[in-house]
C-alpha positions in Angstrom: 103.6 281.3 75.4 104.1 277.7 76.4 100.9 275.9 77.0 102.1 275.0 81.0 103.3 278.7 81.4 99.4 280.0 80.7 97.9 277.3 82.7 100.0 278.1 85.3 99.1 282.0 85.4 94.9 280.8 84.8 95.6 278.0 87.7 97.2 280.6 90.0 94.1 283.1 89.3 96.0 285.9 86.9 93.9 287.8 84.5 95.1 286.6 80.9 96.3 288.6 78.3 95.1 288.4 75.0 97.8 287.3 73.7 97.9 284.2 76.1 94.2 283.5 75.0 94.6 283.5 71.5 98.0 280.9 72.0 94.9 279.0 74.2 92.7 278.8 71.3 95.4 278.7 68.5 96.3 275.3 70.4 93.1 274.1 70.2 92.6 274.9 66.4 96.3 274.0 65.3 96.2 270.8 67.5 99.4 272.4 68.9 98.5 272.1 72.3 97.6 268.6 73.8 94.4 267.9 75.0 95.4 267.5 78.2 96.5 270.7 78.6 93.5 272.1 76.6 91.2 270.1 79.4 93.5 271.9 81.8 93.3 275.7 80.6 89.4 274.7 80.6 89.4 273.6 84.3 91.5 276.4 85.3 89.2 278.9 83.7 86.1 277.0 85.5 87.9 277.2 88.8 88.9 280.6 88.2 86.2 282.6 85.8 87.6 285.0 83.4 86.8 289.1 83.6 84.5 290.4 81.2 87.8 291.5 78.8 89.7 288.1 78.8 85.6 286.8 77.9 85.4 288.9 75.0 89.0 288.2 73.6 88.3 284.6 73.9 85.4 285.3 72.0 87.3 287.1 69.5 89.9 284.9 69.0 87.4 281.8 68.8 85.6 283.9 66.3 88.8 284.5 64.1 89.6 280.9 64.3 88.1 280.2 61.3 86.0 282.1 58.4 84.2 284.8 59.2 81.3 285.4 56.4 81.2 288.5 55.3 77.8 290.0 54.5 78.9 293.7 53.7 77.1 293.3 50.2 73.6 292.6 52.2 71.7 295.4 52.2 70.5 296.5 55.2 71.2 295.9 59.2 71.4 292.3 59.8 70.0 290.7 62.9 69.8 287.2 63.7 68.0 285.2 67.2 69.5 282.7 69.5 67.9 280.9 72.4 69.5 278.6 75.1 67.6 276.0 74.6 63.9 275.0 75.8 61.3 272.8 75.6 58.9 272.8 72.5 61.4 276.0 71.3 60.3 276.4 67.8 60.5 279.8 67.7 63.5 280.4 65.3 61.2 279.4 62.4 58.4 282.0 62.5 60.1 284.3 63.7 63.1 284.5 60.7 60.3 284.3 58.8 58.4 287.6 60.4 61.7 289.6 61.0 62.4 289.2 57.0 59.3 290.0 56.0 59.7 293.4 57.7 62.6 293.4 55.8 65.0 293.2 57.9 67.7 290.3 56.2 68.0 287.5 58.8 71.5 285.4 58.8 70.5 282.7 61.0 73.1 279.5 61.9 71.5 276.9 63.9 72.2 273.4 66.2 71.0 270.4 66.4 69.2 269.1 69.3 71.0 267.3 72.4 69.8 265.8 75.3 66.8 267.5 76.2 66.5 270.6 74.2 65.8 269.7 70.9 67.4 271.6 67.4 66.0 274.2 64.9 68.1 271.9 62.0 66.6 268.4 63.2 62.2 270.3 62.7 63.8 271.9 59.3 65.3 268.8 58.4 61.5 267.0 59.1 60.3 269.3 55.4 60.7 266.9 52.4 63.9 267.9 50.9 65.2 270.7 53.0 69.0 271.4 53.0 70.5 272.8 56.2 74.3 272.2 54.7 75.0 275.3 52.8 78.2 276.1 51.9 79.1 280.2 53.2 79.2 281.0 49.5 75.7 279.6 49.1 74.5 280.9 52.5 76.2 284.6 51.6 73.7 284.5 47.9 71.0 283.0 49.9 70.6 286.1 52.2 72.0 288.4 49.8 68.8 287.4 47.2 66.2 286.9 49.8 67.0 288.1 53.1 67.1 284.5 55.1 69.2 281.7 55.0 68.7 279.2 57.7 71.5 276.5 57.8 73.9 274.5 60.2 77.5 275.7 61.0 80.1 274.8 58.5 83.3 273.4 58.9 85.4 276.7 58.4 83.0 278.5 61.2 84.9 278.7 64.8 86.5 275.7 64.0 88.5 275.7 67.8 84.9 275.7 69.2 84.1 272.6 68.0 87.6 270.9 69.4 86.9 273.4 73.1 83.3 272.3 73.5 83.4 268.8 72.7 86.3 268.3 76.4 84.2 270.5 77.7 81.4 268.1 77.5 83.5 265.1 78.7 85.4 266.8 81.4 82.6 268.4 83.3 83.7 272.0 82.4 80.3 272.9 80.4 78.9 274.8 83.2 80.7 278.0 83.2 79.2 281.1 81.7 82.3 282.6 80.4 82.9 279.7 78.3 79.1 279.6 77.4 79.8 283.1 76.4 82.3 282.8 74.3 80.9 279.7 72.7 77.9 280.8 71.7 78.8 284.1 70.6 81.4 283.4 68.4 79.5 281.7 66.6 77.1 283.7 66.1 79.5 287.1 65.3 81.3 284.8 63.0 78.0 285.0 61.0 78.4 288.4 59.7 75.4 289.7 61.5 75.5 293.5 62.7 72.9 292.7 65.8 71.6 289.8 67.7 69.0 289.3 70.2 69.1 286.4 72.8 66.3 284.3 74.3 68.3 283.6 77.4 65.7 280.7 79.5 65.7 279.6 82.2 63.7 277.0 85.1 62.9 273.1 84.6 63.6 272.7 80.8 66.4 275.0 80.5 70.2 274.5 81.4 70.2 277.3 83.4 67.6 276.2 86.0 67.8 279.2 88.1 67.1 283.1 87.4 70.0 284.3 88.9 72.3 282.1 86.6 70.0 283.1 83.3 70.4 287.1 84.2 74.7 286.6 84.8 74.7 284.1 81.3 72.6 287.2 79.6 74.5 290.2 80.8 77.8 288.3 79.8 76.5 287.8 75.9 75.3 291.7 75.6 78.2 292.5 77.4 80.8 290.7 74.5 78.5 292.2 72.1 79.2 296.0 73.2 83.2 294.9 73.1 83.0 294.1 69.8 81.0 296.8 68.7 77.6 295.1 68.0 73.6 296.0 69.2 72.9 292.5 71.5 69.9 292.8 73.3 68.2 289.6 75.3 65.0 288.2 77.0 64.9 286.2 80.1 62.1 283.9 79.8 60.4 281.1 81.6 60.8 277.6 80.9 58.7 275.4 83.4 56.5 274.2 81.2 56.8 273.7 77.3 56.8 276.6 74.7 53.9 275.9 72.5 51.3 273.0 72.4 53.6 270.5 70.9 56.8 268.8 71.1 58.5 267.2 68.6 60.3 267.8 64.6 57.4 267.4 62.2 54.8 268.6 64.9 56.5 271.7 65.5 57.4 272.8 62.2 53.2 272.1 61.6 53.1 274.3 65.0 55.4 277.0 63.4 53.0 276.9 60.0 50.1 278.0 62.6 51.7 280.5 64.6 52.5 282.3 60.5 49.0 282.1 59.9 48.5 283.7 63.3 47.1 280.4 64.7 49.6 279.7 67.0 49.7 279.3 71.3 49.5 282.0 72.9 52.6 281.6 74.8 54.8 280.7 71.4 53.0 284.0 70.0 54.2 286.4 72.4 57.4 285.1 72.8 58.2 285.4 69.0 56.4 288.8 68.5 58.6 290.3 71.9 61.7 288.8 70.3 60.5 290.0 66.7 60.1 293.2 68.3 63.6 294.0 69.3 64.8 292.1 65.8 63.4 295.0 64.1 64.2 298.1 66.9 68.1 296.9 66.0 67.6 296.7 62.0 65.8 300.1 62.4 62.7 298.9 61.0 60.3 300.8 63.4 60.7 303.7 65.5 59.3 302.0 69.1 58.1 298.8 70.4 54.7 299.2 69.5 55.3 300.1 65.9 57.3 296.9 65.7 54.2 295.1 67.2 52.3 296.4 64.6 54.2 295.4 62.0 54.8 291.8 63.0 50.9 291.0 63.4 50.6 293.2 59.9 52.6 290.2 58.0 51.1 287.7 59.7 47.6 288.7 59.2 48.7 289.4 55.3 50.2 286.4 54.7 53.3 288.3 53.6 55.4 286.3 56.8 53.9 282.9 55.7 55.4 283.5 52.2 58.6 284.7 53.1 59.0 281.0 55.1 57.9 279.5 51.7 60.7 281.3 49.8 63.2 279.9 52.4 62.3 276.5 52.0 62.0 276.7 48.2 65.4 278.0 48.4 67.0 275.1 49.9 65.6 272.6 48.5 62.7 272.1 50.6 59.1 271.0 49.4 56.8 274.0 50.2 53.7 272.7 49.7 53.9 271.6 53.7 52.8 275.3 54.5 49.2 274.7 53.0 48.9 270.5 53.9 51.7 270.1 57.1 49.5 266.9 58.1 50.0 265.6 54.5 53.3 266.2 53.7 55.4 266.4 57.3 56.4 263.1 58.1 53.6 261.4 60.5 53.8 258.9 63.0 51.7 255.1 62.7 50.0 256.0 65.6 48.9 259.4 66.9 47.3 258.0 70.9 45.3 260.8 73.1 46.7 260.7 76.6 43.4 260.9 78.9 42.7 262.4 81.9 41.7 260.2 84.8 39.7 262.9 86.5 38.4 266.3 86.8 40.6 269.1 87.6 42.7 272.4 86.8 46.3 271.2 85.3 48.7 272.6 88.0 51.8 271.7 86.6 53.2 270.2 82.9 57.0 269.5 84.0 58.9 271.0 80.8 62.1 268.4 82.1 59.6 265.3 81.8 58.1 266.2 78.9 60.9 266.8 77.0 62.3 263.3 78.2 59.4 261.9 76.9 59.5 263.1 73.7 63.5 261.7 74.0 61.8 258.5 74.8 59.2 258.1 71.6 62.7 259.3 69.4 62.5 262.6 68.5 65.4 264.0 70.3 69.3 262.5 70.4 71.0 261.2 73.9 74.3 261.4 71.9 75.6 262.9 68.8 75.9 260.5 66.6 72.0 259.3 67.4 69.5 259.5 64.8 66.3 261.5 65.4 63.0 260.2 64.1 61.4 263.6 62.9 57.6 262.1 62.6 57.0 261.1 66.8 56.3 263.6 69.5 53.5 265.2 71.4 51.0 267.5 70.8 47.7 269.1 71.3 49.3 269.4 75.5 47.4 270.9 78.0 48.8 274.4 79.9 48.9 274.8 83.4 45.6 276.9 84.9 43.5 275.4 82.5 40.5 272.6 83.3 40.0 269.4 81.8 37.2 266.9 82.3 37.7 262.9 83.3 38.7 261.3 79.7 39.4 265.0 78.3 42.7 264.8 76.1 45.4 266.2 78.1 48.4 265.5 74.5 48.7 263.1 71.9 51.1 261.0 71.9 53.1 260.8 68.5 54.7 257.4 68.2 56.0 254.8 66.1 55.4 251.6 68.2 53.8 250.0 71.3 56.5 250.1 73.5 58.1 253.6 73.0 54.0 254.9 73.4 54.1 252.8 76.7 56.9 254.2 78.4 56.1 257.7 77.3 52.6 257.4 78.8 54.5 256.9 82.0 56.4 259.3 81.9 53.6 261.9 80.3 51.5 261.2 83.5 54.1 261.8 86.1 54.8 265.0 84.1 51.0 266.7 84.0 49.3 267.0 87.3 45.7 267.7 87.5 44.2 268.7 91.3 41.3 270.8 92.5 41.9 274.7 92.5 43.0 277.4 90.6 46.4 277.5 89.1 48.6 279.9 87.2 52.1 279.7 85.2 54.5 282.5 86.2 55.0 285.2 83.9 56.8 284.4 80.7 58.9 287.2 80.1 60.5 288.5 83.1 63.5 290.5 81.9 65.0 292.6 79.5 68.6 293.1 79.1 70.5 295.4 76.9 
């Protein structure tokens, strides 16, 4: 098992056996193999792909890297969500919320935003007082007492993730769906869940920018899932133009508040209840799709989803007052600036990509890790494509904390929403299911 013997065997095309990927990822954990020829093994594997077995026992061995929490004393089948990352993707919030109130428990172990797509920890983090940095212990009691827990990966989680990922991102070897595979799923596995469902996007605001790529990516995940004996089911869905009506920390956690009161987009609506829907098919909460339907809209329109988000955020620390007075108590920008139209017309086009960058422009989202993310600017109230607006009409608001961030957003904002004479109409925003 010396580290220039497996690279050789990857580099020369041979399938790996799992015992020569778990000395590959014991390297990377141990610190026992260099990083050179970690950055190596990675750029062979690019070069190369890996089968859908030498995938899963990466996974695996990733997964057993560090702790693996163990929810056997949760009653009940557990299920948690993942996306891939989208423009104006708040959907983690309602729908934990929603899923859980069906009573199905929801484990759910979230990033933080970078580059583009921002982070489910950076909106929680924009409610007074919220603590994503549980401990597993605390996590484990946490879904144990109330059925959610929604916090940031710990130290002890996939540890050899965080040491694969991080050359990946500095030796242009992030691009490669079997190591998107295995770093995303054993993450998730390492949770404790017993089923997962996947938002798998793709188009302008996504990373996967083309169909084709979002369908190999998807199959992949549910594929890893069946090897290691768990239900994973996932969506392709459209990202062109932002999820939702606002982009931002603050302004989608007050987004999120609406969609539980059954308020919500359209578009965030139906992506949550579709994803809601196979959340509760896994945890054996209704018989069919439409039964699950049902029930989703049932604790929305009762208020019984709304509560269970309170209960979440009472139980880390979090002030939940914000779910009756978001404008009051989410953290607000000095100047909230309407973005007008300067004519007449149907929007044809709101470029999820230039939004997003936008939005990275006022502050709200991180060009590097260590950045800080100011959870009070954004955009909302932004206009969807097929819809028509009048000369002056408010096509967003623009969320920011001083002249020249607004400036430089507005630029960007107009190049990003085009309004022109005739009709116009987004494609369809679920497109596939896998699994």
């Amino acid at each position: 098992m010396f580290p220039q013997h497996v690279i050789a065997r990857k580099r020369d095309g041979a399938v790996l056996s799992e015992a020569e990927i778990q000395a590959f990822v014991r390297g990377a954990t141990d610190g026992s193999w260099a990083d050179y020829q970690l950055t190596a093994m990675l750029m062979a594997i690019y070069l190369n792909g890996m089968t859908a077995e030498e995938t899963a026992a990466y996974t695996r061995a990733m997964m057993n890297s560090g702790v693996v929490a163990d929810l056997s004393q949760v009653k009940g089948i557990k299920v948690d969500k993942h996306s891939t990352g989208g423009v104006g993707d708040k959907v983690s919030l309602p729908l934990a919320a929603m899923v859980v109130a069906c009573g199905v428990p929801v484990p759910m172990i979230s990033g933080r935003g970078l580059g583009h797509s921002g982070g489910t920890l950076d909106k929680l983090e924009s409610i007074p007082g919220f603590n994503v940095n549980l401990s597993l212990e605390a996590y484990r009691e946490q879904v144990t007492r109330i059925g959610c827990a929604l916090i940031g990966q710990t130290a002890d989680l996939a540890p050899s993730d965080k040491k694969l990922y991080a050359l990946r991102d500095v030796t242009a070897t992030v691009e490669c769906v079997p190591l998107i595979c295995g770093s995303i799923m054993c993450k998730k596995l390492a949770e404790g869940i017993d089923g997962l469902v996947l938002d798998v996007k793709y188009g302008r605001g996504a990373f996967m920018k083309e169909i084709d790529r979002a369908r190999e990516l998807a199959h992949g995940m549910v594929e890893i899932g069946r090897e290691m004996g768990k239900d994973v089911r996932a969506l392709i869905t459209a990202m062109d133009q932002p999820l939702g009506r606002a982009v931002g920390n603050a302004v989608e956690v007050a987004e999120s508040i609406a969609c539980l009161k059954g308020e919500g987009p359209a578009d965030l609506m139906e992506v949550t209840y579709a994803l809601g829907v196979e959340m509760l098919l896994i945890g054996g909460a209704a018989k069919d799709a439409d039964a699950a339907q049902a029930m989703l809209e049932g604790v929305v329109h009762s208020g019984a989803a709304l509560n269970a988000f309170r209960a979440v955020i009472e139980a880390q620390g979090g002030n939940a007052e914000v779910c009756d007075d978001p404008d009051g108590l989410l953290p607000r920008a000095a100047q909230r600036v309407p973005l007008q139209a300067l004519e007449a017309g149907v929007v044809q086009d709101v470029d999820a990509m230039a939004v997003a960058l936008a939005a990275l422009k006022l502050g709200a989202g991180r060009a590097r890790a260590e950045d800080a993310v100011d959870h009070a600017v954004g955009i909302t109230d932004l206009v969807k494509i097929g819809e028509t607006v009048e000369k002056g009409q408010p096509l967003c608001v623009v969320h920011a904390n001083d002249d020249d961030t607004w400036a430089a957003a507005e630029v960007m904002l107009r190049d990003a929403i085009v309004v022109g004479e005739g009709a116009a109409k987004a494609p369809p925003l679920i497109v596939e299911r896998i699994g």
